[in-house]
LOMARFI-45840 format. One record per residue: residue number from 0; x, y, z of N, C-alpha, C in turn. Coordinates in nm, 3 decimals, always signed. Each point is the difference from the previous one (the first is absolute). Example, Ala and Ser with C-alpha at 12.3 -4.5 7.8 and 13.67 -1.06 7.14 Angstrom:
! LOMARFI-45840
ATOM resi     nxx     nyy     nzz    caxx    cayy    cazz     cxx     cyy     czz
ATOM    0  +1.319  -0.569  +0.780  -0.089  +0.119  +0.000  +0.090  +0.120  +0.000
ATOM    1  -0.035  +0.105  -0.072  +0.082  +0.119  +0.006  -0.077  +0.109  +0.073
END
This chain:
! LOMARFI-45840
ATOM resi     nxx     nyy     nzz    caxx    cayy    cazz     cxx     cyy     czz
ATOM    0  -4.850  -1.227  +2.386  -0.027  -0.137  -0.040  -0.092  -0.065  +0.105
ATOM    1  -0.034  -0.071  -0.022  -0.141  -0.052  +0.066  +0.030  -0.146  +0.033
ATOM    2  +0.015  +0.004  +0.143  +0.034  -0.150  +0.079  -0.085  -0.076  +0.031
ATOM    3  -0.064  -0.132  -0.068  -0.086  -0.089  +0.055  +0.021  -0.034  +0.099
ATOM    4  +0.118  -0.051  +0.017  +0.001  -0.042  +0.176  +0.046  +0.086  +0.065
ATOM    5  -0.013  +0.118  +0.017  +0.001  +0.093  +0.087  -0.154  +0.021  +0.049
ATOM    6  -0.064  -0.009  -0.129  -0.137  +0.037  -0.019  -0.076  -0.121  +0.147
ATOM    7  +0.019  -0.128  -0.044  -0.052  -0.078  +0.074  +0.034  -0.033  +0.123
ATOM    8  +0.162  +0.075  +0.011  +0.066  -0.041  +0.190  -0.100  +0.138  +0.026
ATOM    9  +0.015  +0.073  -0.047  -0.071  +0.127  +0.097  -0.114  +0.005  -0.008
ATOM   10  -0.103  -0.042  -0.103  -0.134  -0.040  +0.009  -0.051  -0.118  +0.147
ATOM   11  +0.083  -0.070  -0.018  +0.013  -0.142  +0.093  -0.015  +0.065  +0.181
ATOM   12  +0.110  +0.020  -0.027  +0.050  +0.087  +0.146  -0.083  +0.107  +0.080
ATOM   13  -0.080  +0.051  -0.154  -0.131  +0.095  +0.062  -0.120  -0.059  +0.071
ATOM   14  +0.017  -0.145  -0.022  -0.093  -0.101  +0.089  +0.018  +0.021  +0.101
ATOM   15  +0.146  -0.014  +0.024  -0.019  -0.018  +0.168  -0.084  +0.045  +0.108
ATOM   16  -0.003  +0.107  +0.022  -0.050  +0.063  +0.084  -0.144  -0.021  -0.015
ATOM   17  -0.050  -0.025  -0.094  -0.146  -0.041  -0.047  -0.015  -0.152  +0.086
ATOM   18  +0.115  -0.101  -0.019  -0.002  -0.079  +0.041  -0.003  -0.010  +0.169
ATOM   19  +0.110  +0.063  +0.022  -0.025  +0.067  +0.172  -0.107  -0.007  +0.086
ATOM   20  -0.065  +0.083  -0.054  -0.123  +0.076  +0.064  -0.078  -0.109  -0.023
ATOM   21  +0.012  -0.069  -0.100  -0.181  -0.139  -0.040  +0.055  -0.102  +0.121
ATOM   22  +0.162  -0.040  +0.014  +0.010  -0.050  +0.123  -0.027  +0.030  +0.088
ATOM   23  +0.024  +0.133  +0.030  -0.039  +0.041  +0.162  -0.080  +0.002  +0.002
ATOM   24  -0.129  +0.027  -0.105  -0.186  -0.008  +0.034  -0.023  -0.140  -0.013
ATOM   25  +0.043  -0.104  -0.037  -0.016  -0.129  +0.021  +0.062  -0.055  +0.103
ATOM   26  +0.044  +0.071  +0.095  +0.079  -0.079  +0.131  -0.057  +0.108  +0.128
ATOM   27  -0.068  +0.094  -0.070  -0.073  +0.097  +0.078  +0.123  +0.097  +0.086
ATOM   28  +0.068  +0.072  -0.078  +0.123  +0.107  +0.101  -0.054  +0.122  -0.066
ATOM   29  -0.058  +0.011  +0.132  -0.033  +0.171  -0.002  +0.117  +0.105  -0.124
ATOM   30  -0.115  +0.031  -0.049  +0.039  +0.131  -0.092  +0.036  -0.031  -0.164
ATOM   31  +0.044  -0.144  +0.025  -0.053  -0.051  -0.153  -0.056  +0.087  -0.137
ATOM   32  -0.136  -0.098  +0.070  -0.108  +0.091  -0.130  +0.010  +0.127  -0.020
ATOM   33  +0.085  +0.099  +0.097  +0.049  +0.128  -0.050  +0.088  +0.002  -0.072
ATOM   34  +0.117  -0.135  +0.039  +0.090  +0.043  -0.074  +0.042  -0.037  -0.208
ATOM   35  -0.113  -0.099  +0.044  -0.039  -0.046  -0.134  -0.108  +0.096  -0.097
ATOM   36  -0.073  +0.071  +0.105  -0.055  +0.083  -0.063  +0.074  +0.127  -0.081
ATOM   37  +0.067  +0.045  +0.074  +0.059  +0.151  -0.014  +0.113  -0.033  -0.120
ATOM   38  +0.084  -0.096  +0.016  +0.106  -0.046  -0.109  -0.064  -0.027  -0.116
ATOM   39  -0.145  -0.076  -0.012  -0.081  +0.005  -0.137  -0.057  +0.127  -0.093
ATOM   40  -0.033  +0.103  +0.127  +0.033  +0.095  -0.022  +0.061  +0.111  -0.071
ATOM   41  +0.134  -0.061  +0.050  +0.124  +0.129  -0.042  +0.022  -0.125  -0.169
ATOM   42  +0.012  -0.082  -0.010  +0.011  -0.076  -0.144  -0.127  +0.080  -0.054
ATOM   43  -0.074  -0.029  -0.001  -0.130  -0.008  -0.067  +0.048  +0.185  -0.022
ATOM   44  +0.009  +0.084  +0.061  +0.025  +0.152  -0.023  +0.149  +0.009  -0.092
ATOM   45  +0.083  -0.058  +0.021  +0.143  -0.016  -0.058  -0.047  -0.064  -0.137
ATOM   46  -0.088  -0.064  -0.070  -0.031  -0.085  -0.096  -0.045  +0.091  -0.066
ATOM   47  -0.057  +0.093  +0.058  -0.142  +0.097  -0.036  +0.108  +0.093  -0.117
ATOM   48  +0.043  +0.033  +0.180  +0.096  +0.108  -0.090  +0.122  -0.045  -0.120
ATOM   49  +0.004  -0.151  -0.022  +0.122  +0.010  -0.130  -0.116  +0.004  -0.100
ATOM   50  -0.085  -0.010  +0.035  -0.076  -0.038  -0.162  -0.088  +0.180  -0.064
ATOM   51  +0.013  +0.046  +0.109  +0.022  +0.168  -0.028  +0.109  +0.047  -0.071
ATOM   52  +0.160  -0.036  +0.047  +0.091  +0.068  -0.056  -0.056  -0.113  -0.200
ATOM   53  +0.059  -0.117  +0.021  -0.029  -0.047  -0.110  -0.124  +0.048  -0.099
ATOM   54  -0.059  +0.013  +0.028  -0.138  +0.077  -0.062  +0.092  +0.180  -0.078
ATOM   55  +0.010  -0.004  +0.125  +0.067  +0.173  -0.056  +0.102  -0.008  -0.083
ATOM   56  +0.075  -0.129  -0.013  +0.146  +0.004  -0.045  -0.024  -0.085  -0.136
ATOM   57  -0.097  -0.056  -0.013  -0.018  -0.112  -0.136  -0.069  +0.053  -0.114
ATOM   58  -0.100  +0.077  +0.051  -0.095  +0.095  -0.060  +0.025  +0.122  -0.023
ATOM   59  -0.060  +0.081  -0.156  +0.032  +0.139  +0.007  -0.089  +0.076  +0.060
ATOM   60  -0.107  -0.075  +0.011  -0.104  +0.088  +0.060  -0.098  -0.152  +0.123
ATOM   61  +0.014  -0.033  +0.084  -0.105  -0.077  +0.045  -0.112  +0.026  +0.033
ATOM   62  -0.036  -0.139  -0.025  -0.229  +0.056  +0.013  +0.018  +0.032  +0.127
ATOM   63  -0.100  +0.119  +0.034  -0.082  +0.034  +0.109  -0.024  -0.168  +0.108
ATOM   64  -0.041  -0.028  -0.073  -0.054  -0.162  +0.083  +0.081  -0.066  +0.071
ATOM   65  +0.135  -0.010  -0.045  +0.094  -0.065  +0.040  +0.083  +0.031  +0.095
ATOM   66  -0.015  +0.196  -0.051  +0.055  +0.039  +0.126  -0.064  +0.011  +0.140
ATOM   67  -0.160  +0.028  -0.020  -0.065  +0.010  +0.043  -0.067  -0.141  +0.129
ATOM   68  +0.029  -0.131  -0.106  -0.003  -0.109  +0.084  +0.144  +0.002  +0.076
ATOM   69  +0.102  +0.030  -0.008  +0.085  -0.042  +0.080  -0.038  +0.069  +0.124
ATOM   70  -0.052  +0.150  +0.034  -0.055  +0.112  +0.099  -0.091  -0.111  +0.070
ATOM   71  -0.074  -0.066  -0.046  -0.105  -0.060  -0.020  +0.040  -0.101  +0.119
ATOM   72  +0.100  -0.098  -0.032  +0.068  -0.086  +0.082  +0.103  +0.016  +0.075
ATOM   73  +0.032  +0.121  +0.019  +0.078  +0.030  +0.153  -0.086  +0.047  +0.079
ATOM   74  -0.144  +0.081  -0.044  -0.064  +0.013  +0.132  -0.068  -0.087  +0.023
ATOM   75  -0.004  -0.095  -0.106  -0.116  -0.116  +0.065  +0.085  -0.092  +0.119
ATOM   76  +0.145  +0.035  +0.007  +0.049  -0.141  +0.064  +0.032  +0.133  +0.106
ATOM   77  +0.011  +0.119  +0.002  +0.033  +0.071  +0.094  -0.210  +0.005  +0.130
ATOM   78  -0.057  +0.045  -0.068  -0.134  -0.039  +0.057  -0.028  -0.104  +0.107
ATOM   79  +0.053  -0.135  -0.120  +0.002  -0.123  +0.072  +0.083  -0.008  +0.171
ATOM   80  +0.042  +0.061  -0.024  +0.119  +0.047  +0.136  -0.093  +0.035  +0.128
ATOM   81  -0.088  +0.036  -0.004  -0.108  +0.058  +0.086  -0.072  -0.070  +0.021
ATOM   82  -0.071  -0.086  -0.057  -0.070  -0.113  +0.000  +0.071  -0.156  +0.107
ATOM   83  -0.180  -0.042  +0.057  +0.070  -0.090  +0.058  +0.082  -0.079  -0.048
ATOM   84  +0.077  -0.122  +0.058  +0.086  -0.056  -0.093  -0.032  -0.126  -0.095
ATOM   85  -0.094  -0.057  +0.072  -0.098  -0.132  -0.113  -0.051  +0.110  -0.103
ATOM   86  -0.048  +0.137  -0.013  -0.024  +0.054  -0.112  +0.137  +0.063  -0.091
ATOM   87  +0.099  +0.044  +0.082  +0.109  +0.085  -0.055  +0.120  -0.165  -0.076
ATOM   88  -0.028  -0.060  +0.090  +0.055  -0.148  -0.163  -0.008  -0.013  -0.122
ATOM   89  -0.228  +0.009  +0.032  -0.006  -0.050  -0.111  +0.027  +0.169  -0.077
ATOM   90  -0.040  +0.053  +0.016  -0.006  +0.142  -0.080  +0.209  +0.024  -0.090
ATOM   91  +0.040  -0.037  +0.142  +0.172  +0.045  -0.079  +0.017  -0.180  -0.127
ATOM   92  -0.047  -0.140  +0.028  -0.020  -0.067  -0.106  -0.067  +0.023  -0.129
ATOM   93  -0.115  +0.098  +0.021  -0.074  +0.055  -0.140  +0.150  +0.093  -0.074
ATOM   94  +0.078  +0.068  +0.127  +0.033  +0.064  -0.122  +0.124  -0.044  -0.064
ATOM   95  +0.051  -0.083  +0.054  +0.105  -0.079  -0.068  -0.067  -0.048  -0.142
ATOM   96  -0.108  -0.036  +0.006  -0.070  -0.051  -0.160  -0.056  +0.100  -0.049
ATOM   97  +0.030  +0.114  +0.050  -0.047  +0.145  -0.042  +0.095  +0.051  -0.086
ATOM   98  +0.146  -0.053  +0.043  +0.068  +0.037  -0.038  +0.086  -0.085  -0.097
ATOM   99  -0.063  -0.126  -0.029  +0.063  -0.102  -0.078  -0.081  +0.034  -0.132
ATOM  100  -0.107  +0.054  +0.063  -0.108  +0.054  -0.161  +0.040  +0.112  -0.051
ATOM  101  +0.052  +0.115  +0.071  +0.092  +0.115  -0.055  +0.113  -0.087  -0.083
ATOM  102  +0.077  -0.096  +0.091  +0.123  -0.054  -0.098  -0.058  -0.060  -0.136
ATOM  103  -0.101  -0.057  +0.005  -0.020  -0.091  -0.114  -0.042  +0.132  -0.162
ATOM  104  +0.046  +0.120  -0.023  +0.000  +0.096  -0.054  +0.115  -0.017  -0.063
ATOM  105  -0.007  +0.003  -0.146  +0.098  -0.013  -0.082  +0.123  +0.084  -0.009
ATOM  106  +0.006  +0.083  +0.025  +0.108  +0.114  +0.117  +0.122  -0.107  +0.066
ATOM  107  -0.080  -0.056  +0.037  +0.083  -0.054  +0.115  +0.052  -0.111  -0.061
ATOM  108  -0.025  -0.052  -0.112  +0.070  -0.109  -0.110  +0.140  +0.088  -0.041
ATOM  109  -0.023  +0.136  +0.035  +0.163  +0.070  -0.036  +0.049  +0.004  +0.070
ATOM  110  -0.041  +0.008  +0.113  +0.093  +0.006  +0.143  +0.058  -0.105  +0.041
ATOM  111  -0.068  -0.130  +0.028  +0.014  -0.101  +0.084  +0.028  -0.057  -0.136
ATOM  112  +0.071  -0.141  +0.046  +0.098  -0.106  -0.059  -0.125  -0.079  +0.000
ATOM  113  +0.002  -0.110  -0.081  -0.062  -0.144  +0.067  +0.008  -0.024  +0.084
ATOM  114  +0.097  -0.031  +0.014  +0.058  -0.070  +0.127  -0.050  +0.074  +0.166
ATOM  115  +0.019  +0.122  -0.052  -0.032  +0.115  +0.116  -0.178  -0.020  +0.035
ATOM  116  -0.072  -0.016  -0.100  -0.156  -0.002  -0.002  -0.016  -0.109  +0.074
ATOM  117  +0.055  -0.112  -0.063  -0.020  -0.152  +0.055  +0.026  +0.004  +0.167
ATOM  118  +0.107  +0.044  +0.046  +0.044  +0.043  +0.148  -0.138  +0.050  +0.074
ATOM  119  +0.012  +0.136  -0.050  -0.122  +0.084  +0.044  -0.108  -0.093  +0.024
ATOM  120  -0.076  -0.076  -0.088  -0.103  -0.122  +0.001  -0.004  -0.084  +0.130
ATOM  121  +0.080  -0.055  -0.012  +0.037  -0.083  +0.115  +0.057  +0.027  +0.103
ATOM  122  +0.023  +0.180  +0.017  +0.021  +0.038  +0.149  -0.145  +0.072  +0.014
ATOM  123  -0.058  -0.023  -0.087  -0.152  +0.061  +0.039  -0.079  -0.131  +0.092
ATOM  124  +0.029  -0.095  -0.089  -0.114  -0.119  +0.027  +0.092  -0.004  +0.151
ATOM  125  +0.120  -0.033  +0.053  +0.054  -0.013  +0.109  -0.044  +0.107  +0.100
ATOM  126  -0.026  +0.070  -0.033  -0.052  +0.146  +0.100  -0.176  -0.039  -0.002
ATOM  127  -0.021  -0.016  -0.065  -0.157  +0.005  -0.003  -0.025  -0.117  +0.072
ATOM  128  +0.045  -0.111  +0.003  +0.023  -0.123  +0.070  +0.039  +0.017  +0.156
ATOM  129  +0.088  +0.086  +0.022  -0.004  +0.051  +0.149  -0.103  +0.093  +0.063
ATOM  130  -0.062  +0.089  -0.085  -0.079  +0.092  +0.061  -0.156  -0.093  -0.010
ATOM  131  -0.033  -0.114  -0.085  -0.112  -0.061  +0.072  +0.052  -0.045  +0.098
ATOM  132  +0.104  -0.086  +0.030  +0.053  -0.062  +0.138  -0.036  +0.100  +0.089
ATOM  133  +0.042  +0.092  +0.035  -0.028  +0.083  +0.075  -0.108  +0.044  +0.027
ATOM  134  -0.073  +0.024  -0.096  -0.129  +0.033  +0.044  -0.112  -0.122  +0.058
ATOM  135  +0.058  -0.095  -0.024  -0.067  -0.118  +0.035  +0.070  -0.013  +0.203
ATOM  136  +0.108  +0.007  -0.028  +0.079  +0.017  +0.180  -0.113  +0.106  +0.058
ATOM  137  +0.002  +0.124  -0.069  -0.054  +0.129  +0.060  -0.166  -0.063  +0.033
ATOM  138  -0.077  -0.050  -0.094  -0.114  -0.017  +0.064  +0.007  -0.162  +0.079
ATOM  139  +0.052  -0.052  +0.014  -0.003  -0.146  +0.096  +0.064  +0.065  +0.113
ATOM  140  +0.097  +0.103  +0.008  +0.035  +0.051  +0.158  -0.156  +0.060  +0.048
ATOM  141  -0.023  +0.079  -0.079  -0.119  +0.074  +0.065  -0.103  -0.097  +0.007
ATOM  142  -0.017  -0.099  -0.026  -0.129  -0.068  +0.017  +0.044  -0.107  +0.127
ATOM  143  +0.114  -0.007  +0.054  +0.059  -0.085  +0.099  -0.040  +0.109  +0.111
ATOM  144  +0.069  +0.105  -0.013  -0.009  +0.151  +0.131  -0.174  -0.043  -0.010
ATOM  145  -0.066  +0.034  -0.055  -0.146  +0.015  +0.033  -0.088  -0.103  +0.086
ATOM  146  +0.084  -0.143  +0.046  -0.026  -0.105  +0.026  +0.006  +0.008  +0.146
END
């Protein structure tokens, strides 16, 4: 059975640490922007991968494409990992909407609830909302150091 508010305390709660890290790069404590980085990360790869099993599990056969974009968006946010970090932001933010465009696949009208989509939505816009913050911290630190 399928718990909305389970759905949204544990959706919610997956902020935190997102939230964390945008504090500590806005109050400037070393290691921050790593740690906000790497936790966007492991979501953005954990996201990747439910919409793989779902794909495999909804479908008798799934398109090439779909499976193919999900491959698609774990190495793009795994890549991003290597990259400096004003680039590895924005790159792991593309794929959160990389991956909201995989969701928006009628597939996923079998999987996900309303209610569940609507969540997803608005823990996107909340994430995407922190990772410009951040990237905006990331280049105003570096343009302060250069001074």
């Amino acid at each position: 059975m399928i718990d909305a508010a389970n759905d949204r305390k544990y959706g919610y709660a997956g902020l935190i640490p997102l939230a964390v890290g945008f504090a500590g790069a806005l109050f400037a404590v070393s290691g921050s922007v790593e740690v906000f980085l790497d936790y966007s990360l492991l979501v953005l790869m954990f996201l990747t991968g439910s919409c793989w099993g779902a794909l495999r599990t909804k479908k008798k056969k799934a398109e090439d494409w779909q499976l193919g974009f999900t491959i698609a968006i774990f190495l793009w946010g795994w890549f991003a990992s290597y990259l400096p970090q004003n680039i590895s932001v924005l790159m792991l933010l593309v794929g959160f909407w990389m991956l909201r465009f995989l969701e928006s696949d009628k597939v996923f009208g079998k999987v996900y609830t309303e209610a569940y989509h609507d969540l997803r939505r608005q823990l996107t816009w909340v994430v995407s909302a922190l990772h410009v913050l951040v990237f905006v911290l990331i280049n105003y630190t570096d343009q302060l150091n250069l001074n």
